[in-house]
C-alpha positions in Angstrom: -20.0 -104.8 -29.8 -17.1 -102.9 -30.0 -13.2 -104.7 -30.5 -10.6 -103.0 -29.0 -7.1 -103.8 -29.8 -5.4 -106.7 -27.9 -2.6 -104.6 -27.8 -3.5 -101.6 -26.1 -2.0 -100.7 -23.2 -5.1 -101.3 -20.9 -3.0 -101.8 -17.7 0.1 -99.8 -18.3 -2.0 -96.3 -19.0 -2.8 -94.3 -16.5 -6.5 -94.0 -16.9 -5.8 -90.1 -14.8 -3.4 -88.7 -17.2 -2.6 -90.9 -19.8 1.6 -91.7 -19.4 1.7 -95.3 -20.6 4.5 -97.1 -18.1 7.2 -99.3 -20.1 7.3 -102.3 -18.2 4.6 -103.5 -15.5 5.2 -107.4 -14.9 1.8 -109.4 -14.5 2.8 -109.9 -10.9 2.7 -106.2 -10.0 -1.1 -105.5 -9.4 -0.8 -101.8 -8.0 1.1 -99.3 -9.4 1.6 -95.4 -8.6 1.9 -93.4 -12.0 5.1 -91.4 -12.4 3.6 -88.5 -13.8 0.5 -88.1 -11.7 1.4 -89.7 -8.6 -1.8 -90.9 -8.8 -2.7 -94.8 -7.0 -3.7 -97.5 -9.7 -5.2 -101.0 -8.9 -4.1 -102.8 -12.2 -7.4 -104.3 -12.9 -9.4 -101.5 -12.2 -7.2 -99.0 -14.1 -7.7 -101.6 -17.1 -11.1 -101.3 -16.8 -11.4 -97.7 -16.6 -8.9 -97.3 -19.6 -11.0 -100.2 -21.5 -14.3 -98.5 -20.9 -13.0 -94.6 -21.6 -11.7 -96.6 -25.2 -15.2 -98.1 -26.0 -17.1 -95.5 -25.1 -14.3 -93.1 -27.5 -15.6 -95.0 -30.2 -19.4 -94.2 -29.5 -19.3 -90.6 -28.6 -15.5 -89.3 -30.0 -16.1 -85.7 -27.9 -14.0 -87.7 -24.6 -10.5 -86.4 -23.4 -9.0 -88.5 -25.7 -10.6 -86.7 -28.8 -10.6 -88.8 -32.1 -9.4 -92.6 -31.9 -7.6 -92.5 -35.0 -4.9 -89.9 -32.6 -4.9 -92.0 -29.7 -1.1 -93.8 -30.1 -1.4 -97.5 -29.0 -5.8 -97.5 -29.5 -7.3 -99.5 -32.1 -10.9 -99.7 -32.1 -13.8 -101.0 -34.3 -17.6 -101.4 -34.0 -18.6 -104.8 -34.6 
């Protein structure tokens, strides 16, 4: 199992190119990114961001490179 930090900006980060937004209010469930222009469903933007985090912590070689230089990712294997 892998823990990743309850803190981490799951729904806020554009799971495209990575700009985190400031605010996104819990009642906002689709967002455009500012950077990308890019569409986001909140959940399933989570999801992707929550998968590409676990999965940085298997295999570090991901667009993200080492977890230790992603700001706002903590991660830990279980």
């Amino acid at each position: 199992m892998i823990k990743i930090d309850r803190y981490f900006p799951s729904s806020k980060r554009c799971s495209n190119c990575s700009y985190v937004v400031e605010k996104l209010p819990l009642n906002i469930r689709e967002w455009d990114c500012q950077s990308c222009d890019i569409h986001h469903d909140r959940d399933i933007n989570a999801a992707i961001n929550i998968l590409a985090a676990g999965l940085l912590v298997l295999a570090p070689v991901t667009h993200w490179g080492n977890p230790r230089d992603c700001p706002g990712l903590s991660v830990e294997r279980l």
